[in-house]
C-alpha atoms as one frame of an Amber mdcrd trajectory, in Angstrom:
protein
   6.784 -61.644 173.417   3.317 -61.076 173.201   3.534 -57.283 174.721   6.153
 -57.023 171.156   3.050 -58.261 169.076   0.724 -55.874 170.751   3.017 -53.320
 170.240   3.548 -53.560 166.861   0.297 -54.227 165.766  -0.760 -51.174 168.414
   1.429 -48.895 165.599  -0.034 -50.061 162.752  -3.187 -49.566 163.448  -1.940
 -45.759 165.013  -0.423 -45.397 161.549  -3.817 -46.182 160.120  -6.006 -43.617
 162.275  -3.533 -40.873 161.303  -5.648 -40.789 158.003  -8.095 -38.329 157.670
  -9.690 -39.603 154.343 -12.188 -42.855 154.971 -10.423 -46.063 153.820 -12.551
 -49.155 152.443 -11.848 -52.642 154.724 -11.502 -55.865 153.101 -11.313 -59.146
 155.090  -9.198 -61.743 153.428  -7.877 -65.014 154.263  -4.800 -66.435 153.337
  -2.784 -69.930 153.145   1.040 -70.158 152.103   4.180 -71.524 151.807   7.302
 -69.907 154.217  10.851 -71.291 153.765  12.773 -69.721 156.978  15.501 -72.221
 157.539  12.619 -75.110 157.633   9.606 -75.324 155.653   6.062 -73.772 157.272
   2.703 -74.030 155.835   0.341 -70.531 157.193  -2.877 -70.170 157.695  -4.417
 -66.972 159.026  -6.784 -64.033 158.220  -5.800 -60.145 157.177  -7.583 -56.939
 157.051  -6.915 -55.128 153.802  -7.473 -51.118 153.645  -7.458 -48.884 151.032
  -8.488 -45.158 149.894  -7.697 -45.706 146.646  -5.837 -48.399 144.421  -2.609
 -47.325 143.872  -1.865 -47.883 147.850  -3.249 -50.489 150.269  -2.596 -51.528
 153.717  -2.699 -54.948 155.246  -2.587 -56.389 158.845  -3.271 -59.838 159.948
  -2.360 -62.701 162.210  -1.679 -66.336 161.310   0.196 -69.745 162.368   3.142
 -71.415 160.748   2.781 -74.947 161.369   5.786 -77.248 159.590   8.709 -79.463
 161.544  11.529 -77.996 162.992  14.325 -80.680 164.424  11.751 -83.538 163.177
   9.218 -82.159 165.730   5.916 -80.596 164.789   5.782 -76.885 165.816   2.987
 -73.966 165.398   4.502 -70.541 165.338   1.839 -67.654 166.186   2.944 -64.232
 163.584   1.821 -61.165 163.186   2.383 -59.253 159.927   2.065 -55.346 158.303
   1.970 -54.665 154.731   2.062 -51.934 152.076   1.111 -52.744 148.636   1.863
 -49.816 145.797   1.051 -49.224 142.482   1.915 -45.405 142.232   0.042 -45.582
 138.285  -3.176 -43.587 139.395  -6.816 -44.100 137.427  -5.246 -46.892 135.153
  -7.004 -50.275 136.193  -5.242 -52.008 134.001  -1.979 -51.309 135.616  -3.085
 -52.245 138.841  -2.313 -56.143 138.425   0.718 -55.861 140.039   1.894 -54.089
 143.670   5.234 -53.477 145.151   4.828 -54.922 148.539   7.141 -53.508 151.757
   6.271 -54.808 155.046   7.388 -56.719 158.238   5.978 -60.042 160.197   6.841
 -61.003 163.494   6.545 -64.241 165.683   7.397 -65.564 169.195  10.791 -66.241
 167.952  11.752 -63.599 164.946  11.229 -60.035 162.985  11.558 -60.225 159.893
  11.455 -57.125 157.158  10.184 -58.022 153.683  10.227 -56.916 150.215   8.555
 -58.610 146.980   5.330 -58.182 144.824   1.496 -58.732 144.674  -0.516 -60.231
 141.860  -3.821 -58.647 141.891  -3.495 -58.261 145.350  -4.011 -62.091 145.747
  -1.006 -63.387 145.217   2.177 -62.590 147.376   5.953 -63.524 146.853   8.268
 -62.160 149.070  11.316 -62.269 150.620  13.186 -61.125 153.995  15.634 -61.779
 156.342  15.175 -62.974 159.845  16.492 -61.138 163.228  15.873 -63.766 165.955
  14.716 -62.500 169.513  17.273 -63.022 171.953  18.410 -66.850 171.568  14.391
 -67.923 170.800  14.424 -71.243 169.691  11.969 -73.987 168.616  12.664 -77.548
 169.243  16.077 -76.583 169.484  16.351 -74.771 166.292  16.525 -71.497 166.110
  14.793 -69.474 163.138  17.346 -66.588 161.239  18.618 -65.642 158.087  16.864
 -65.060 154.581  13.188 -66.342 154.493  10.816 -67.035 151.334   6.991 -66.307
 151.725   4.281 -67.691 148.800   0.754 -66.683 150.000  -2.407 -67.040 148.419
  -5.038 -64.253 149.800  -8.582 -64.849 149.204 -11.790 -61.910 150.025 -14.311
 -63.278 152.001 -16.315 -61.682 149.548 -15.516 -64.416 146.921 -16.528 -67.245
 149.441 -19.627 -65.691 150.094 -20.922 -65.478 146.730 -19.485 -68.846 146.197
 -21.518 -70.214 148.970 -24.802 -68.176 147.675 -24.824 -69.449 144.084 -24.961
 -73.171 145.458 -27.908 -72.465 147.083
């Protein structure tokens, strides 16, 4: 399972390097809400890209902690983004993103679709393709999944942590 992670995040960051223009990096953490058949809490960190701002690229890495069969469970996932906004050199229009991308964990793929507040808020929504017959305290994770995240910049938290001081 872990040689499918590798793999996949192995092409996005191929994908990346095909590039020839210098993109900007942006570290962000994020905490959310996933509904995929039970309820998950995630916590994890991304790497946001960009040349400009009508198109951005995210990669990151996270857990899904929640119950599944009335048993706690951490789920490791991996996840690739695009965010859009094909409006070029209008800021204002840039509030919003279309967002395209996968995730993938020890026990799923899963292709999403949705939108991006800002950039810092995500909804989206995919369906599940289980690996094999993968299963987590007996349950096994499939079908249509729900994902709320709220991404925030390092950035922020270090000026945060600077003006208290």
């Amino acid at each position: 399972m872990t040689r499918k992670i590798t793999t996949f995040l192995a092409i996005v960051f191929l994908g990346l390097n095909l590039f020839q223009a210098q993109l900007t990096m942006h570290s962000m953490v994020h905490a959310g809400y996933v509904y995929q058949s039970p309820k998950f809490g995630e916590v994890g960190g991304r790497l946001l890209f960009l040349k400009h701002d009508d198109v951005a690229y995210r990669i990151g890495a996270s857990a899904l902690m929640g119950s599944a069969n009335q048993k706690f469970a951490i789920i490791p996932k991996a996840q690739g983004d695009v965010l859009f906004n094909f409006r070029k050199e209008a800021d204002v229009y840039h509030s919003y993103y279309f967002l395209a991308g996968a995730e993938a964990t020890t026990l799923y793929i899963a292709p999403k679709a949705g939108l991006s507040l800002f950039g810092i808020i995500d909804l989206a929504a995919g369906y599940a393709f289980p690996f094999n017959d993968n299963r987590i305290n007996g349950k096994q994770l499939k079908g249509i999944n729900f994902n709320f995240t709220l991404n925030i910049p390092l950035v922020v938290i270090q000026d945060l942590t600077r003006k208290g001081k």
